[in-house]
Every structure is written in C-alpha cells, then in structure tokens.
C-alpha positions as CSV (number, residue, x, y, z in Angstrom):
1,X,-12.7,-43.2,-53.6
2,X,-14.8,-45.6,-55.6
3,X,-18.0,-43.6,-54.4
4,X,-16.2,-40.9,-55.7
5,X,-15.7,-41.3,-58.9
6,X,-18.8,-43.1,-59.2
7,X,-21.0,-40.5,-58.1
8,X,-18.7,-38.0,-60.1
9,X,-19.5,-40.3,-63.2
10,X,-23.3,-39.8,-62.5
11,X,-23.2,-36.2,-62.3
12,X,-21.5,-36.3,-65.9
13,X,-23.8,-39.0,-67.5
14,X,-27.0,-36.5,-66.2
15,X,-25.6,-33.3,-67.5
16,X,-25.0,-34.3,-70.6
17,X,-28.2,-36.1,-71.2
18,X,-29.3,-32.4,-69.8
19,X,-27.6,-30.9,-72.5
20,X,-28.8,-33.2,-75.1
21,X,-32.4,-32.4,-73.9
22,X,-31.4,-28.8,-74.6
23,X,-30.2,-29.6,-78.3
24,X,-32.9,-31.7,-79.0
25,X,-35.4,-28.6,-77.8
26,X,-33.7,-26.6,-80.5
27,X,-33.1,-28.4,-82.9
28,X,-37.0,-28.6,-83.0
29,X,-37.2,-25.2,-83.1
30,X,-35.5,-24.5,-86.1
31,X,-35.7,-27.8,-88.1
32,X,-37.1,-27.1,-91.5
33,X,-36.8,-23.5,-91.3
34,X,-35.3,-21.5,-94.6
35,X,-32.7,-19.7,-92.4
36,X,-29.4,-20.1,-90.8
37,X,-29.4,-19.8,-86.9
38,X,-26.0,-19.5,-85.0
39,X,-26.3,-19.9,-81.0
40,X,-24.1,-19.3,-78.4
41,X,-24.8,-20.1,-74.4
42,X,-22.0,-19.2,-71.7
43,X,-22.8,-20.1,-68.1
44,X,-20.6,-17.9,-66.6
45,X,-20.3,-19.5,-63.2
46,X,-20.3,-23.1,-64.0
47,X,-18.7,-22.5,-67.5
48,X,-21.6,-24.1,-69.2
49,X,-21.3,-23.8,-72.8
50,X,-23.6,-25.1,-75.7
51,X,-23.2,-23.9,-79.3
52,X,-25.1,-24.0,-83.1
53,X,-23.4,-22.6,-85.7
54,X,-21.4,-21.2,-82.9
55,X,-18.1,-20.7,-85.4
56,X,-20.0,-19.1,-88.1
57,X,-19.4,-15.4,-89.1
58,X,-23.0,-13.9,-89.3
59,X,-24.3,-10.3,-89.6
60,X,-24.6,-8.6,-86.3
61,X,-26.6,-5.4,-87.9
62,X,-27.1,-3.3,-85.0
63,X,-25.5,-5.9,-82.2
64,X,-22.1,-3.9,-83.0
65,X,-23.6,-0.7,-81.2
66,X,-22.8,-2.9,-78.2
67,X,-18.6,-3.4,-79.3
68,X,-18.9,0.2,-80.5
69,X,-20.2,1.3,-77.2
70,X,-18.0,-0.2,-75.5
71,X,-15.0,1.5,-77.4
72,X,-16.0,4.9,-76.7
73,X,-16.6,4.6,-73.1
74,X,-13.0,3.2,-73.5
75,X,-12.3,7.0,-74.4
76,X,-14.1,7.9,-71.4
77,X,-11.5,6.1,-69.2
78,X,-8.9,7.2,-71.0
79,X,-10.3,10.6,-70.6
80,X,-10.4,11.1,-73.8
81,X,-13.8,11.7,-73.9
82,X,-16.8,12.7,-70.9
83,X,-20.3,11.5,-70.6
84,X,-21.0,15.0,-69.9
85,X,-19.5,16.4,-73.0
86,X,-22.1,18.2,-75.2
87,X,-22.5,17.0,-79.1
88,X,-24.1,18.7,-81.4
89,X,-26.7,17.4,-83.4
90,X,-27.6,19.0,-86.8
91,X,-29.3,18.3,-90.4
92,X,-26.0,16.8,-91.1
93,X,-25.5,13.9,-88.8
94,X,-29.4,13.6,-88.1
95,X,-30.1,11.5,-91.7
96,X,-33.6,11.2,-92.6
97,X,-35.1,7.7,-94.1
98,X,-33.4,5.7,-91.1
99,X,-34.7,4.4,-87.4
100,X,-33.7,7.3,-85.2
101,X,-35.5,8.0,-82.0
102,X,-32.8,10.9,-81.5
103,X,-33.6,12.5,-84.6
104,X,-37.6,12.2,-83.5
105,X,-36.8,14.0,-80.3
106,X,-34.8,16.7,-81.9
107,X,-36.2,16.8,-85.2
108,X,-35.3,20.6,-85.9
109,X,-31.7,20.0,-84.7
110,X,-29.5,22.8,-83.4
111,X,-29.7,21.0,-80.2
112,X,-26.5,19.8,-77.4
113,X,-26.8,17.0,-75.9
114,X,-24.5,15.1,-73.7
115,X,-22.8,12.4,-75.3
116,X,-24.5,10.0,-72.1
117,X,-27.7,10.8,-74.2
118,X,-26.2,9.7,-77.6
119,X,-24.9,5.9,-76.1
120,X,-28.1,5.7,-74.3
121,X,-30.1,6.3,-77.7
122,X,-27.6,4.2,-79.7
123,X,-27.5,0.9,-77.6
124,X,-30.8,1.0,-75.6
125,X,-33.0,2.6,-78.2
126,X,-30.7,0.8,-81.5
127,X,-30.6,4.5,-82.9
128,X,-29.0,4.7,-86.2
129,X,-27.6,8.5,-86.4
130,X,-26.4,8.1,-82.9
131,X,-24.3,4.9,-83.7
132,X,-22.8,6.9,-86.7
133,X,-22.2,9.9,-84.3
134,X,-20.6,7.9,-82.0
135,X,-18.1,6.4,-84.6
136,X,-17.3,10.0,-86.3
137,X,-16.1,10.8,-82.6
138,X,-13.7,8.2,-81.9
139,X,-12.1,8.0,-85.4
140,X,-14.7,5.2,-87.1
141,X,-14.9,1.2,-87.3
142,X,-11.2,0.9,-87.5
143,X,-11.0,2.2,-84.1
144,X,-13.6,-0.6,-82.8
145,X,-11.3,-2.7,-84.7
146,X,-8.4,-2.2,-83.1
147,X,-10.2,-2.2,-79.3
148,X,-11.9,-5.4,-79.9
149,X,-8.5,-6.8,-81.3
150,X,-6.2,-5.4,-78.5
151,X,-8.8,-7.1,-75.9
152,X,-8.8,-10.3,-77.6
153,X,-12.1,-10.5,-79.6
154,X,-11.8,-13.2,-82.2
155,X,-14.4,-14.0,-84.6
156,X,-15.2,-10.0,-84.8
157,X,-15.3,-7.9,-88.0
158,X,-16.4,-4.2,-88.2
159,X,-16.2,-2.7,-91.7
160,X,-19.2,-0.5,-92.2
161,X,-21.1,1.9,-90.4
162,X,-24.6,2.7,-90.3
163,X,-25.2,4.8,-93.1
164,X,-23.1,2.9,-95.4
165,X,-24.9,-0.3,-94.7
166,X,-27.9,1.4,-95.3
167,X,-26.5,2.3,-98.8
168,X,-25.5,-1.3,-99.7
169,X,-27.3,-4.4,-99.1
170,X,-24.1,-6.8,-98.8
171,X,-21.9,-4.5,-96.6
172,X,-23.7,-6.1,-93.5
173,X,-22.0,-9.1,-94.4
174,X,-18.9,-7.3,-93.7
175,X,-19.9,-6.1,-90.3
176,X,-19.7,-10.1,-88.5
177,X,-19.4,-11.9,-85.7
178,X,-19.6,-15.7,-84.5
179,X,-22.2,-16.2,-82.0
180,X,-19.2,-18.0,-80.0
181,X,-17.7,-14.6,-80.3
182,X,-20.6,-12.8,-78.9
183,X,-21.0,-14.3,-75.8
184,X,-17.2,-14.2,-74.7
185,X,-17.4,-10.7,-75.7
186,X,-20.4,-10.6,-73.0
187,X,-18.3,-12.9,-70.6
188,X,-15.3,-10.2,-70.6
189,X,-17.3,-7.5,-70.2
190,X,-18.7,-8.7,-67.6
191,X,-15.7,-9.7,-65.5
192,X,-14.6,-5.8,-66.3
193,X,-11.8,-7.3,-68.8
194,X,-13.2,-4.8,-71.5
195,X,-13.8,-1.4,-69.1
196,X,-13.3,0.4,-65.8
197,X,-16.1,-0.6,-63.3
198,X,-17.7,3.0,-63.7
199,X,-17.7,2.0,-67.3
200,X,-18.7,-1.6,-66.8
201,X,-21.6,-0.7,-64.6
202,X,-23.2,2.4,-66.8
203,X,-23.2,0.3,-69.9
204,X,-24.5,-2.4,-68.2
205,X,-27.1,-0.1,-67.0
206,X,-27.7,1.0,-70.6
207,X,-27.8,-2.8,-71.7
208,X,-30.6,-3.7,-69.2
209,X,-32.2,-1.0,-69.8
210,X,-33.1,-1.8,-73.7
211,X,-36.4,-1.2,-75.2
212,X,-36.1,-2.7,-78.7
213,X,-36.8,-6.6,-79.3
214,X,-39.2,-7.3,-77.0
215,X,-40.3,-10.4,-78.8
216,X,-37.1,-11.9,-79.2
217,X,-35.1,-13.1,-76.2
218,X,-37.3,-11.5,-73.5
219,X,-40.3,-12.1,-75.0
220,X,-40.8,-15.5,-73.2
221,X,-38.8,-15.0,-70.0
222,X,-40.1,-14.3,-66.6
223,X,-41.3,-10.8,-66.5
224,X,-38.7,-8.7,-64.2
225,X,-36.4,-11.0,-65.3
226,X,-32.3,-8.6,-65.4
227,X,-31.9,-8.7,-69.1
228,X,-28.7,-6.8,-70.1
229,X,-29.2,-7.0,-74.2
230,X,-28.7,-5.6,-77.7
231,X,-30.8,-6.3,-81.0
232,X,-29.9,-6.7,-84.2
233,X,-32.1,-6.1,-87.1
234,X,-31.7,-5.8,-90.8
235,X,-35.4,-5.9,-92.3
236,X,-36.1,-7.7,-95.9
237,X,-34.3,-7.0,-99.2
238,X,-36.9,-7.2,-101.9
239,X,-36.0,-10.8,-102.3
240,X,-37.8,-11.0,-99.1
241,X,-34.6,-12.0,-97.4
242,X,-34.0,-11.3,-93.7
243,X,-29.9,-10.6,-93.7
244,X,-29.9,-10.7,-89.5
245,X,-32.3,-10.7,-86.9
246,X,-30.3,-10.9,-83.8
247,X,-29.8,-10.2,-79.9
248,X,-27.2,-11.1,-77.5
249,X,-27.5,-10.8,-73.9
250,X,-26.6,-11.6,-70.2
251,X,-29.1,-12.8,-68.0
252,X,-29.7,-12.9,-64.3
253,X,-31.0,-15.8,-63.3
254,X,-33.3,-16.1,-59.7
255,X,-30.6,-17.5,-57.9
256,X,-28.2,-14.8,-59.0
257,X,-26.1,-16.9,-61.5
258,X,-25.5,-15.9,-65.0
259,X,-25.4,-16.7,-68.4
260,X,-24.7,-14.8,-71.7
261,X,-26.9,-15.7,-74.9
262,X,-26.2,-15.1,-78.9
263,X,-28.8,-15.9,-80.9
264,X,-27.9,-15.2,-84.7
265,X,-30.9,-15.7,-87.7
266,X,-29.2,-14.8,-90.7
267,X,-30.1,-15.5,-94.5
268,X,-33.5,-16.2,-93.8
269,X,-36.5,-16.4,-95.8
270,X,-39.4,-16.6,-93.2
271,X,-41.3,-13.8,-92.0
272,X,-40.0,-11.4,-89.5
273,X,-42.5,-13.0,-87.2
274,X,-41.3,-16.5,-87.6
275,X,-37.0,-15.4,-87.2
276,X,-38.5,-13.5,-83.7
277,X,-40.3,-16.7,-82.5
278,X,-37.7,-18.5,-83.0
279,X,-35.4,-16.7,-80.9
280,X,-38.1,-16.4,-77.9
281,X,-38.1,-20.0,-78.1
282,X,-34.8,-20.6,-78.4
283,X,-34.3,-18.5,-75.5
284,X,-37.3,-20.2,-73.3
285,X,-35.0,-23.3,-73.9
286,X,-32.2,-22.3,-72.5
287,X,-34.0,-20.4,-69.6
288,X,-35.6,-23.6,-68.9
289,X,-32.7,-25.6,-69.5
290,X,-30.6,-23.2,-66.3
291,X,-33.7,-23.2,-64.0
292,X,-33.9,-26.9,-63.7
C-alpha cells in the first residue's frame, strides 16, 4: 500500500513539473508581446487540461462558422434541411469587398449548388457569403444561440453575422467565446454530444479538411499530422489593431490519442506575422508537451 501511494505521489510530482515546463514554454512565447492571448488544452483521454486566459471572452471572428456549422447540420438531422438540397446563389447573397472563395467560383451567380458545397466553403475555406447564407437558412445567430445554449455551451456569444461585422469594427466583440469554451465545445462534438454520427463524421471531415491558417496551429506540427480546425481572423483596424487571430482544433496524436486546442490573440498590436508565430509556437509546445 505504501508503494502505492508512493509511486502514485511520484507520478503526480512529475506531471505537474511536466505541466509547469509547458507554462513556462509559453509564457516565453508571449511575454512582452502588445496582445492578449487566451489558451485552452483538453486531453481528451487522460482529461489533461492547461489554460491562459482560459475564462476570458475573446473575439472568435470566423471560429463561429464551426458553432454555426454545427447548428445547421443539426437541421440536417432533424430533417429539416439536406446536404443535397440546392441553394441559390445570386448578386444578392454573393457580397463583393469580402473573402469569398464561393463568390470567385461563381462570380456571375445564377448558379445551384448543394448546400454540402456551402458548409464545405464556409468552415474549410472560412468563406464569408457562405457563412451568411448559411445563417439566413436556419433563421440567423439567435438560432446558434439557442443550439449552443440547449447543448450546454457556456462562455459562448453570437450576436453578429458576417456582413454586419464587416460593417462595424466593435460588433466582433459581440461575437465571443472563452478559449475554455472552445475546446469543450470541441470535446462534445467529438463524443457526438452535439450531432448524429453521420453529422459528427462529415463535419469532422470538413474540419480536417481546412485550408486556411496554415501558419498558425499546423504550421509547426508533423506534416500528415489529422488536424480537425477552424481559423479565425479579423485583419487590422487603421489603428493597426489585430481584433482576433484565432484557431481551435482537435488533433490526432501518433498513438491515436487526442487533444483539442484554442488559441485566442486578441487586441493585439503586433504584426499579423508575429500573432501567427505565436500560435505555431504555442502549438509546437503543446504538441511537444503530449508526445513526451
């Protein structure tokens, strides 16, 4: 018995000079940088957790296409909606002036398209119009709202869609989430808490399939490496203030284990190089930190 709780005593003393290894790591990364950076790491097997920031409410910009998503293959279950339904895309819901593959694709509108096509744009591709297309079919951000709420998302706000945020510097602020939020989002989605497992698994195809941020959380990873992500971007005001550069993800580590990552840069004042360096290192950390 003595052994026992000896050795068990051991085990704790090492992982938590493991984890202060970790904090250490990042605290170094971001020490004197003009910025606020929320983390969030959820092993999901061994129920690791290490947090920054972790309760603050920060500016997801475009990590929300993930809850919103999410909410409209909800509809899908419900058979409210089908991936194979077509949506029409038009002058009217293809805006100019914003980042839209979808619109560069179909630039002279008048095309159908399945809505599979628009959630596949909107998450893996970040596409603006197809995030507010997406909304204007299930009834807007209330409707998020009110899934997130019924699953039991704290720590999540959704006010604003893309258009109006594009409108109005500060409505980002509105549109929030903690990074402790983030990654127990991830966490039920995983475990299909959020969707059916025909849900769970296309969007989780989607996720990993993401093409935007590639200097962020990936950038430093293992190439091959399952990835399952969204990005978050707002650009610079011309205060040259970064409101969010984000991403949150689940990984696949080499022996099959996971963990879910939210990495938040908000209010910053460094270059855009600088918040996505931070991030990649950040991440490298923690990759490191799991593969011990």
């Amino acid at each position: 018995m003595k052994k026992s709780i000896l050795l068990f005593l051991l085990i704790s003393i090492f992982g938590f000079a493991q984890q202060q290894g970790l904090d250490s790591k990042i605290n170094a990364i971001i020490q004197g940088r003009k910025a606020t950076v929320g983390i969030s790491v959820l092993g999901f097997e061994n129920g690791f957790k290490y947090h920054k920031n972790g309760a603050k409410k920060l500016p997801m910009q475009s990590v929300f296409k993930f809850h919103i998503a999410a909410t409209v293959l909800d509809f899908v279950d419900q058979g409210k909606l089908s991936l194979d339904q077509k949506v029409s895309l038009n002058a009217s819901n293809l805006l100019p002036d914003t980042w839209s593959p979808l619109r560069d694709k179909y630039s002279n509108g008048g095309a159908e398209v399945p809505l599979s096509e628009i959630i596949e744009y909107t998450v893996a591709k970040s596409d603006n119009n197809g995030c507010d297309i997406l909304l204007k079919l299930i009834g807007g951000t209330k409707t998020v709202q009110k899934f997130m709420d019924s699953k039991g998302v704290k720590g999540f706000q959704i006010r604003y869609n893309e258009a109006e945020m594009h409108q109005d510097w500060n409505a980002q602020y509105e549109n929030y989430s903690t990074p402790v939020s983030a990654t127990a989002v991830l966490k039920k989605f995983y475990d299909g808490a959020l969707l059916s497992k025909n849900s769970t698994d296309y969007l989780m195809k989607v996720m990993l399939s993401t093409s935007t941020g590639t200097n962020k959380l990936i950038g430093q990873l293992p190439k091959g490496t399952p990835v399952a992500r969204k990005t978050g971007a707002s650009g610079k005001n011309n205060g040259g203030l970064t409101g969010a550069e984000n991403e949150i993800a689940i990984v696949t580590l080499p022996d099959g284990k996971h963990y879910a990552i939210a990495v938040f840069v908000s209010n910053s004042m460094e270059t855009q190089e600088v918040n996505c360096k931070m991030i990649s290192d950040i991440s490298k950390s923690v990759w490191d930190y799991f593969n011990k």
